[in-house]
N, C-alpha and C positions, 0 to 999 in steps of 0.2 A: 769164293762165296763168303758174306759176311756174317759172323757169329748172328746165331738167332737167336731171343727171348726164350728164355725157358719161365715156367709156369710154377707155382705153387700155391693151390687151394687151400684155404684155410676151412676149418671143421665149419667155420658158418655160410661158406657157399655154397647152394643147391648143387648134389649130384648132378644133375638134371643137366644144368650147364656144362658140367665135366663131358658128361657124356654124346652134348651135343652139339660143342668144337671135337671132343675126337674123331667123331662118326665125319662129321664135315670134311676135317684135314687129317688125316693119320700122323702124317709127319711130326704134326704142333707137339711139343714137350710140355703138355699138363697136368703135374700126377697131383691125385688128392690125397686127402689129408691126411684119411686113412695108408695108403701108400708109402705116404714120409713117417708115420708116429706121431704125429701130433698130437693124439688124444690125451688128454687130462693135462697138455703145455698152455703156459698161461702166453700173451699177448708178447712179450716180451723175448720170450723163449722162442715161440713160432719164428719172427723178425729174425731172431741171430741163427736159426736155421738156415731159412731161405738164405739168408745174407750171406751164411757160409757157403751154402751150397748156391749161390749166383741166379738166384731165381727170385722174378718178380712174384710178389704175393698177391692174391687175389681174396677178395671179403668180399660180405656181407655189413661188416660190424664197424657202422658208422658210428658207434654211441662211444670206444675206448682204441678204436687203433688209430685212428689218427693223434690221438695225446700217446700212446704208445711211442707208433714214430719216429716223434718230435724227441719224448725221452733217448731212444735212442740212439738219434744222431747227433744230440745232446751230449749224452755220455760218451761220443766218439765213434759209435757204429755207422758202416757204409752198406748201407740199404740200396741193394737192385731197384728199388721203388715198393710202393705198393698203388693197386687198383681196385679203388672202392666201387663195389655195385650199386649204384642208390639211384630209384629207390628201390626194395628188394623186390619186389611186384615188378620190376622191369621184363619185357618177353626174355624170354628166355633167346630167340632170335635175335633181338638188337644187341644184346649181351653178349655172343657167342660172334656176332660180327664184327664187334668192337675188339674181342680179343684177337679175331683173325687180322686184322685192317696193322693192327700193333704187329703182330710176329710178324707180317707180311713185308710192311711197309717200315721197321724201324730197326733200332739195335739196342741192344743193353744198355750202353751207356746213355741212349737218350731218355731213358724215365730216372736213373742213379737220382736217390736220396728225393724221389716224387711222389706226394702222393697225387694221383689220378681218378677222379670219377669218372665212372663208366655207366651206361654207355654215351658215346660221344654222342 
C-alpha cells in the first residue's frame, strides 16, 4: 500500500472541519493544532514543524502563509505542501471532500513544496 498524506491543521482552521473529515474516514491522519502545540508559533515555525514531521498543512490564512512558504523554501526548506481553504466561508462538506478525494487519491510527494487551494 502507498504511503498516505498525513494532515496538519494550522490554529486558523475551523475545528469544525477537523471534526468532520474524522467522523467521515477514521483512518485519515489529521491532528489539530491544538494536538501538535502550535499555539503562540508564528507562520514560519508551524511550516518547519509540519515539514519536519512530513505533514501537509492545512489554513485558513490566505493574507501571510503563502509569502511564509515561499520564504521558506527560499531559505531551503522542503515543505510537504500546504492547502489553503479560500474562501473561509467554504461548506464545511466541500472542504472536508477535498481533503478526503487528496488522501484518497494521492501521495505525499505529489503536493512537495505546493501550495493548494481548497476546495477543488
Amino acid at each position: 500500500m502507498p504511503a498516505r498524506i498525513r494532515f496538519q491543521a494550522d490554529n486558523d482552521l475551523r475545528r469544525h472541519i477537523i471534526r468532520a473529515v474524522r467522523r467521515r474516514e477514521p483512518a485519515i491522519d489529521l491532528r489539530s493544532a491544538q494536538d501538535a502545540g502550535l499555539d503562540g508559533l508564528n507562520d514560519s515555525e508551524v511550516l518547519a514543524k509540519a515539514a519536519f514531521e512530513g505533514r501537509v498543512l492545512v489554513s485558513h490564512d490566505k493574507r501571510t502563509m503563502a509569502a511564509a512558504l515561499a520564504r521558506f523554501i527560499g531559505d531551503g526548506g522542503d515543505s510537504p505542501g500546504v492547502f489553503l481553504v479560500i474562501p473561509q466561508s467554504a461548506s464545511i462538506q466541500s472542504v472536508g471532500e477535498s481533503i478526503l478525494l487528496v488522501w484518497a487519491a494521492s501521495g505525499p510527494d505529489d503536493w512537495r513544496n505546493r501550495l493548494t487551494k481548497i476546495p477543488f
